[in-house]
N, C-alpha and C positions, 0 to 999 in steps of 0.2 A: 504493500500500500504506500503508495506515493506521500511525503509529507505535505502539512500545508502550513504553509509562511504565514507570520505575523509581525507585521514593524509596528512597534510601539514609539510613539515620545511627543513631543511639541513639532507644531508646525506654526514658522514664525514668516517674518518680514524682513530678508535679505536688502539691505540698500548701499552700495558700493559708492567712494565717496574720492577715491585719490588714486594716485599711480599710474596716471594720465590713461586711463582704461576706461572704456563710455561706462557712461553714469548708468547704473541699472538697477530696479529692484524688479525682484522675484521672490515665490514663494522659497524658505529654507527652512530649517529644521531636519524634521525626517524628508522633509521633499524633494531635496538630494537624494535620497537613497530609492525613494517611490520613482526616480527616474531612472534609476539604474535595474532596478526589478523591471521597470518597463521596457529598457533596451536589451536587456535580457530574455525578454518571453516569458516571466517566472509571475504565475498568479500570486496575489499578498492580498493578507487582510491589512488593508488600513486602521490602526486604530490610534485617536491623536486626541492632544490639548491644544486648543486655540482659543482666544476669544469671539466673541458671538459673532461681531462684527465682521470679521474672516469667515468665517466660516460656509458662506456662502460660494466665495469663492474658490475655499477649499474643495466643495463638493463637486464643485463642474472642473476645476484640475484634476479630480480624483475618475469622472467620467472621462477626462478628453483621454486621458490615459488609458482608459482599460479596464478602472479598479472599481470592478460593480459591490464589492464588500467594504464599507469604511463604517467607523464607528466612532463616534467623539465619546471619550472617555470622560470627559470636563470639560467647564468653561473656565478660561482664563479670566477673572478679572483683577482691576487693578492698575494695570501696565499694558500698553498697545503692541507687546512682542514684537518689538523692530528692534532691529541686529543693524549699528551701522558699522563699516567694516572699513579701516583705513586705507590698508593693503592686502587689493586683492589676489595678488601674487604671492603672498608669503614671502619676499625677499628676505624679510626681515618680521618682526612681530606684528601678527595682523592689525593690534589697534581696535579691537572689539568693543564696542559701549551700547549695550545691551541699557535699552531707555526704560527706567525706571524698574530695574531689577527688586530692588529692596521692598517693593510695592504689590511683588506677582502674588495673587491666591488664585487657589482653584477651587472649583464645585464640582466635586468629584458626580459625574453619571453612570456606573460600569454595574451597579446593582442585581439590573436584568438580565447582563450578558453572562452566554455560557461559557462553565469550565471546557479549559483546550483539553486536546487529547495528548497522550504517551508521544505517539507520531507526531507531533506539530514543531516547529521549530519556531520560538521565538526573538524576532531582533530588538534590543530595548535600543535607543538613543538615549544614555541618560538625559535627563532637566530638569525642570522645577517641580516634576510628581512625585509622590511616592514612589519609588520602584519595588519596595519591598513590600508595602500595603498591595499593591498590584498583582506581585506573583504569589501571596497567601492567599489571593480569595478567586484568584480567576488562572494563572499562568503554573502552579507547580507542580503539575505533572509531566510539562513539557519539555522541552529541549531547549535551554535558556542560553541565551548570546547578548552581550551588553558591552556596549562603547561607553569608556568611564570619561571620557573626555570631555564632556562639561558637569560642573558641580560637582564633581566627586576627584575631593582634593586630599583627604584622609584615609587610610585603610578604613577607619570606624565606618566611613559616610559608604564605602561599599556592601551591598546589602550581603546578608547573612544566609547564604545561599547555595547552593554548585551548579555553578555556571559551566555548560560543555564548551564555551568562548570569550576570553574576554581580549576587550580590544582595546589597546593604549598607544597614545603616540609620546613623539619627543615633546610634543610642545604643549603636552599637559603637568598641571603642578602636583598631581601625584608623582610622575613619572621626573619633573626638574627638584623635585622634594627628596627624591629615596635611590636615586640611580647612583652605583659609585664606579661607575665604568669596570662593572664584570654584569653581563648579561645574564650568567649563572647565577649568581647572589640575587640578583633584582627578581627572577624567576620562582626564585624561594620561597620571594613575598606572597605571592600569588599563589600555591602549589593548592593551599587551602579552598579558595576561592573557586578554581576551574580545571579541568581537565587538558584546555587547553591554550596559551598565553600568545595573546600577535600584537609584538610592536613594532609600529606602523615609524619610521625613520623618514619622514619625509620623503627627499629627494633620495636618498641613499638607501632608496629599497626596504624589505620589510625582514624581522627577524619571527621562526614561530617554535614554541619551544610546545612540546605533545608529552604531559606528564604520565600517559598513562603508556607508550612505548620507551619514553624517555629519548624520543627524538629530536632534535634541533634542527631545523630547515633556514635555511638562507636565500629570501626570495630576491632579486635587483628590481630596482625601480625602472622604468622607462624614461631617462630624464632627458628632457628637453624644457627649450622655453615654454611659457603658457600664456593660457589667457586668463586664469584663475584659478584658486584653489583651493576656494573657499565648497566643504562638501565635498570633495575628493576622497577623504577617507570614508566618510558615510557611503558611499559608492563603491569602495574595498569592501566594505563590510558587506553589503548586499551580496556582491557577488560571489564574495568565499560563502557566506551562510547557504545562500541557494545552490551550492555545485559541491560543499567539501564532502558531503555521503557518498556520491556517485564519482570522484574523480578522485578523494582523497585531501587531503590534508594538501601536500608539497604542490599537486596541480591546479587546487584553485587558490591557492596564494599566487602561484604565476597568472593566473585568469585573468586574480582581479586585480594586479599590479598592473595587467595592460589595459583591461579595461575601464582603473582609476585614472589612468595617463591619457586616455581618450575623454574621459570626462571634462579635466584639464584642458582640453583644447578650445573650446565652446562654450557657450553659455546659451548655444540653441539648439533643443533638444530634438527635432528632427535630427539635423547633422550629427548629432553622437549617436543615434540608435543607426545613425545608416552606418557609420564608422566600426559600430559593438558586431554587426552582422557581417564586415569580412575580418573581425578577429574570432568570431565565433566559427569560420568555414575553416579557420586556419586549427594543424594538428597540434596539440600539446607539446609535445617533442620540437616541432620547428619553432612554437615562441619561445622555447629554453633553449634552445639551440642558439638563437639570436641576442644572447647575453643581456646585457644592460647595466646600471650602475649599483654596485655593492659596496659601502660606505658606513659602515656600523657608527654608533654617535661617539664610543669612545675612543677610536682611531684617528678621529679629525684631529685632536688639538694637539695630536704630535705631528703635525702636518702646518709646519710655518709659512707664509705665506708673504713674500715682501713688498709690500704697497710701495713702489715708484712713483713720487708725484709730487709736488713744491705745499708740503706741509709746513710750511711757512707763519711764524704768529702774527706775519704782517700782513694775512693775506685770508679770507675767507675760505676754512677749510672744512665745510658743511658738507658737502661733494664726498670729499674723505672719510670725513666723520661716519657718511649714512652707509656706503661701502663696508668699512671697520665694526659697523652695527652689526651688518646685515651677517658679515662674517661672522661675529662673535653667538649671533641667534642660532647658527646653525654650529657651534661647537668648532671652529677653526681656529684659528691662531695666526693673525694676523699681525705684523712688523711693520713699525711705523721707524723707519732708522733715524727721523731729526726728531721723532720723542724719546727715543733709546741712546743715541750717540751724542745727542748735543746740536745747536744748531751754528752753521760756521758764521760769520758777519767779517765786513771788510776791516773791524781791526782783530780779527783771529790771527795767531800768528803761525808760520810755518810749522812745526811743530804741532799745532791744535789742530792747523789743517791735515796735515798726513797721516796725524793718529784718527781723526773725523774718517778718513780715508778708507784706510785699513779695515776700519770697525764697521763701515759702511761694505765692505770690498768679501769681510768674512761674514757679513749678516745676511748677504747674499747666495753663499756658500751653504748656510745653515737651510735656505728655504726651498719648499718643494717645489713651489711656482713664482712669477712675480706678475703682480700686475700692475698696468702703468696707466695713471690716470692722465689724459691730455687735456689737461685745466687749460694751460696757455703754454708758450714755447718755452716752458725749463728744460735747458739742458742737461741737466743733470739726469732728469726724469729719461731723456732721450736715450741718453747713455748708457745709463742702469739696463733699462731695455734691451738695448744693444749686445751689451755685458753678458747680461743673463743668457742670451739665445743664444750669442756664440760660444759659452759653455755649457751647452746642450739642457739650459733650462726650461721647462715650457712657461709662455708668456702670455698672459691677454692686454689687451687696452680697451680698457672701459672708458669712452668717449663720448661725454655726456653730452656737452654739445654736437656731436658731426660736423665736427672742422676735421679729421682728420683725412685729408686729400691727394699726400704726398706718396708715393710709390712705397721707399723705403721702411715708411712708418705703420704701410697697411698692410705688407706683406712681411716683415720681423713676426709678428706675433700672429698664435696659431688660431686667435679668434678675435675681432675687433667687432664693439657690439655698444652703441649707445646705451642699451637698455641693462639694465641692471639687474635682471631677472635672467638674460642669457650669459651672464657674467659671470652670477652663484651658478646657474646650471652645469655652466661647464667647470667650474672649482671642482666639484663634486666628479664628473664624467674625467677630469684630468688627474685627480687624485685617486679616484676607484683604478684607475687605468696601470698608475704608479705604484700600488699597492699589491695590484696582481703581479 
């Protein structure tokens, strides 16, 4: 007997605000995930918290889709459930301000609805419900899978339970609260909680530890630029929940690493379901075949990284700054040689310069990549560049503006890319690459 799906959690109001990406809102929450069931073929019960005023529209997005089964478990009131979202590429930390958090109740309605079956498999999104109220009176016979990734910041706050999956990334404060760079250790926390643990590493692929063979799987991410990434991981999740029975554990972590990387592309959901249906033609064996980036979070920060570029206190270095952010969000290690070495000035003297030099010459030496910011024509910045490639370092130039016009300067380095999101992409694809 076939299982049947159930996505439980909030369905909110996505409104995307910065990262020169069109301004868009769209439904979020589990709606991400209601779209990846959809691109999938995979029937689901809907069952969601919204406020009233939604809710209308919830039900004709839940028809346009497919989803003749939805059930509102509550009314939100309180708070208008709008998510505005800084950055919607994750370069760096998204900037989430969730409008009037402090204010959400809910009216719970789930009274009438029937207990699931043995067979069913459920996906929670954690949010602002009960999750634990929820699977004592209606969900604990069934087959339980839960993303801790919002609200659930405490071992305490995870419910008291055995979950067949749970789901966490890096860029939750359970996971930046307790991780101490052994995936083994961090696994331990969990052993209690699920039978089986997937953390989701951003750009650097997914890690899935299976306590009940005592397996370790090592899935890669598809990394490339995007167009957003906000619900990406809710669209991991659908897709492992609805395929790991019939393909296995190790096969639908690779599914739904490519069919998270397709979701990423888009923010129109036609174009990702026509995109899911030639990855769906394509064999298991040929997406693993075709590698992609493997990057675990605690291998980055031995991985130096030397910023090229006129960091100068004379001189507006915001540009720098958001680069050195973005690095540090993802667990990198980035060098900044005039905050480390000193800065030189025309009364330095010979001697402060050569040692400036040296220090400059071996910080070089120490890093896996460099990249070169073309703020304006420093030469030093040029040089560094120069330096680096001719000792066989790999190099980008991150080009904020698109001055970079000169021959010499667009073909030194192995990716020149205004945007800053294809910048960290390939951090990660140049340092996966180095590590192998």
């Amino acid at each position: 007997m076939d299982s049947k799906f159930y996505l439980v959690g909030d369905i909110v109001i996505d409104v995307s605000l910065f990262d020169n990406a069109e301004k868009k809102m769209r439904l979020g929450g589990i709606a991400h995930a209601m779209r990846g069931f959809w691109a999938l073929n995979r029937e689901c019960v809907i069952s969601y918290f919204v406020p009233e005023f939604l809710n209308k529209e919830v039900i004709q997005f839940s028809k346009h889709h497919g989803f003749d089964k939805i059930e509102q478990l509550g009314t939100v009131i309180g708070a208008p459930y709008v998510f505005l979202i800084g950055s919607v590429k994750e370069t760096g930390d998204q900037e989430y301000d969730f409008l009037l958090r402090e204010k959400v109740e809910i009216e719970y309605n789930y009274a009438s609805l029937k207990t699931t079956k043995n067979n069913d498999n459920i996906l929670f999104i954690a949010g602002n419900y009960d999750v634990y109220e929820l699977i004592e009176k209606r969900y604990k016979k069934s087959k339980l899978h839960i993303d801790l990734s919002n609200n659930i910041n405490t071992f305490s706050d995870i419910p008291n339970c055995k979950f067949e999956t749970i789901f966490i990334s890096t860029s939750s404060n359970l996971f930046l609260d307790n991780y101490n760079d052994s995936f083994e250790a961090f696994c331990g926390l969990f052993e209690k909680f699920c039978n089986v643990l997937v953390l989701k590493e951003n750009r650097g692929g997914s890690r899935i530890y299976d306590f009940v063979s005592k397996q370790n799987y090592k899935i890669p991410s598809i990394t490339q630029p995007i167009v957003h990434s906000v619900g990406v991981g809710d669209v991991y999740n659908a897709c492992y929940v609805s395929h790991y029975e019939k393909k296995g554990i190790e096969h639908a972590g690779y599914l739904a690493s490519w069919v998270a990387s397709e979701y990423a592309l888009t923010t129109f959901p036609d174009d990702f379901k026509k995109n899911i249906a030639r990855v769906l033609q394509a064999q298991i064996k040929n997406l693993i075949s075709m590698g992609g980036c493997s990057l675990p979070w605690e291998n980055r920060n031995s991985c130096s990284i030397y910023i090229a570029a006129p960091d100068f206190d004379y001189l507006d270095t915001t540009i720098i700054d958001n680069l050195v952010s973005a690095l540090e969000y993802h667990n990198f290690r980035p060098r900044r040689p005039i905050k480390e070495n000193g800065q030189i000035s025309e009364n330095s003297t010979r001697e402060e310069r050569g040692l400036a030099f040296v220090e400059d010459i071996n910080l070089i030496a120490e890093c896996k990549i460099l990249i070169a910011i073309y703020m304006n024509d420093d030469p030093g910045t040029m040089i560094e560049l120069g330096y680096a490639r001719a000792n066989g370092i790999p190099c980008l130039l991150y080009d904020p503006f698109s001055k970079a016009k000169n021959n010499m300067l667009i073909e030194i380095p192995n990716t020149v890319s205004s945007e800053l999101d294809v910048i960290i992409s390939e951090v990660f694809n140049l340092i996966s690459k180095i590590n192998e």
